[in-house]
N, C-alpha and C positions, 0 to 999 in steps of 0.2 A: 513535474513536467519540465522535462529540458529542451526541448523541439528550439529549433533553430528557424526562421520562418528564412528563407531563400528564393530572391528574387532576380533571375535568368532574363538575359539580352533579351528583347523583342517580346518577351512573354504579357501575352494579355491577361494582366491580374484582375479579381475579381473581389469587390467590399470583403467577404468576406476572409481574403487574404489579407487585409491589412486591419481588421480585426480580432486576426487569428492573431496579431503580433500581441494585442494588449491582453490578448484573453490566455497566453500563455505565460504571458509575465506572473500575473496575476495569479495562475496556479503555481511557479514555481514560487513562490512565497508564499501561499498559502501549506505548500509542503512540508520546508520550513519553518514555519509557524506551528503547525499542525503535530511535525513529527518533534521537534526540538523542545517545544516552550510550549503550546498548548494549556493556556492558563483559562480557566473555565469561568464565564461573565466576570474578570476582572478589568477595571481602570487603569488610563496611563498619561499620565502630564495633563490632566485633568484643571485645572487652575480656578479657584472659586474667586470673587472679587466681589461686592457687596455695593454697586452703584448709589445704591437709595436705600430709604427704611424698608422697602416692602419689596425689592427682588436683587435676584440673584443675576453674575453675570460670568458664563462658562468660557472660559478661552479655547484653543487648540489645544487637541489631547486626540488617544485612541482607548477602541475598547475592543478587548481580546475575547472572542467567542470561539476556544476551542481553536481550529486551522482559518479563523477571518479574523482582520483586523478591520474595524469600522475608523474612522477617521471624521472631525470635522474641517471643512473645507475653509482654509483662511480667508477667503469671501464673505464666507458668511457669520466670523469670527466678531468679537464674542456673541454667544445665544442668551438671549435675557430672558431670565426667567421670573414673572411676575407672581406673587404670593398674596398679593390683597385678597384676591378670592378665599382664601385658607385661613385669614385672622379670626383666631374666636371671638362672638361677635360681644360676651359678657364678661366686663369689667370686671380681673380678676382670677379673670381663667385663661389656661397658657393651652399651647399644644405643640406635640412636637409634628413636624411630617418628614419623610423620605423622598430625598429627589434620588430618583431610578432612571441608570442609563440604558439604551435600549438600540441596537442593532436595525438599519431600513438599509434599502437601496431605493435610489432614485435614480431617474432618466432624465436629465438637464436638456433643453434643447438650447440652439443656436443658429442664428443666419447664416445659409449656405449659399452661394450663388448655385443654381441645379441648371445643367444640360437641356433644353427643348428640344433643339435641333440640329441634329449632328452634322446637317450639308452646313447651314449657315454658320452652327456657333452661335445661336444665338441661346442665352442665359435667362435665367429669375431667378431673384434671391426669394428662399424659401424657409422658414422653421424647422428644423428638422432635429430626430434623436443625434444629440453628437454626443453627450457624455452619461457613462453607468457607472454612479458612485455609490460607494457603503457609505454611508454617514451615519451621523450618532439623532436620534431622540433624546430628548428628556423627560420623565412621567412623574409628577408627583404624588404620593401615595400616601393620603389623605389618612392623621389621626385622630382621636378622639378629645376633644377640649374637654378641660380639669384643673381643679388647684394643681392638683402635685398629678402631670400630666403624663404616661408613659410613653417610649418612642415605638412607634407600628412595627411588627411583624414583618421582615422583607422575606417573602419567598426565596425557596431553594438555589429557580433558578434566572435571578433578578441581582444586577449589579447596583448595589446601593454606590452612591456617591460620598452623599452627606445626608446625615441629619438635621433639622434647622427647628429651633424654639422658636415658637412664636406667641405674643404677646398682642392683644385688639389694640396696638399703636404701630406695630412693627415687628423686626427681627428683631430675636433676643441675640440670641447666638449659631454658628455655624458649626457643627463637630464635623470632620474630614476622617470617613468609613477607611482607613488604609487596610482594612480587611480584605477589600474586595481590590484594594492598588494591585501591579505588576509590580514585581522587586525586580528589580536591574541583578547582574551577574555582579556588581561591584558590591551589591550589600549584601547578595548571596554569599560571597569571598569573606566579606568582613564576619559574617556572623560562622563561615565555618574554621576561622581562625581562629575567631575565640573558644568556638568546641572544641578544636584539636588541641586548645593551649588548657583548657580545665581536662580533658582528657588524659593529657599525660601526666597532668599533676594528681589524677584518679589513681593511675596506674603505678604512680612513684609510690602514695599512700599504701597500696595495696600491696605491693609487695614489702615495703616495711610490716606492714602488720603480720604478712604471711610468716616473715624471718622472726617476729613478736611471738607471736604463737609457735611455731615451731620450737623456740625459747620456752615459756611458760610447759608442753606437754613435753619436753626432756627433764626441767626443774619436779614436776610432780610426780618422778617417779622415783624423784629420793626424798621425796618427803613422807614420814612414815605414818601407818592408817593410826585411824583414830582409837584404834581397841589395842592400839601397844603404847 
């Protein structure tokens, strides 16, 4: 959507024209997103931190679902996420779980002063919808306690974070899913350098062997058979 929203001398606009401004923005980056880079339930600037024994604490990041980009809102920066509930309860036994990031939108309100009376002016502040955000959930996806514990199953179509061990005292450790990361253009670049740099040393090899061989089936045809 490229729509230009255009606001004319004297024209009585209406909410839903100065709506239309945000609700275009939004699709033209959804297009780009969608058509360009389109990375399916992956993570991006995700930041884990480890406040306490027993939760976890998510910075500002986004997550790519296809042509949306969900966002945490620096407001509500870091999300704590608490794990007591998930400690295996028997000494000895570990577990791992999956924390799953997950795609909502939400309607924020805020105080508006609203119009009663259009002769006087006269006002009320009121609650009203003023803001529609993508923001991120968190889910964590509960595994099995064990000595020797295995990490859960994440569905197909479920954006793992991290996996987290855990121990009936606390976190053991964090492992960081970059499976399901966003890779930037700059480690796209780095990593097709190094293919094109093994690539041409493929193709050096290759053609030495071809001029190798070419060599050896000229040599063998003075070489004389075995029955003389």
């Amino acid at each position: 959507m490229t729509d230009i929203i255009e606001f004319n001398q004297d024209e009585i606009s209406t909410p839903d024209d100065f709506t239309a401004v945000g609700t275009d923005a939004r699709k033209s980056e959804q297009d780009v997103v969608g058509g360009a880079i389109a990375y399916p339930n992956h993570w991006a600037q995700l930041a884990i931190s480890q406040p306490t024994a027993v939760t976890l604490a998510i910075n500002t990041g986004s997550l790519w679902v296809s042509n949306i980009v969900y966002t945490i809102d620096p407001a509500d920066a870091p999300i704590i996420i608490n794990l007591q509930p998930y400690l295996p309860v028997i000494t000895g036994y570990e577990k791992w779980v999956a924390v799953l990031v997950n795609g909502a939108t939400s309607v924020v309100n805020d105080n508006r002063m609203m119009l009663t009376d259009a002769d006087t002016g006269q006002t009320v502040q009121q609650s009203v919808p003023k803001y529609n955000r993508l923001t991120i959930n968190f889910v964590v996806q509960d595994g099995l306690p064990s000595p020797t514990p295995l990490q859960p199953v994440v569905p197909a179509n479920q954006c793992c974070l991290c996996y987290v061990q855990l121990s009936n005292t606390g976190i053991m450790q964090v492992v960081t899913r970059n499976t399901w990361r966003v890779k930037t253009l700059f480690e796209v670049e780095g990593r097709v350098t190094v293919l094109e740099g093994d690539m041409s040393n493929v193709m050096a090899r290759t053609a030495t062997l071809e001029s190798d061989i070419a060599y050896i089936m000229g040599q063998l045809r003075s070489i004389p058979r075995p029955e003389l």
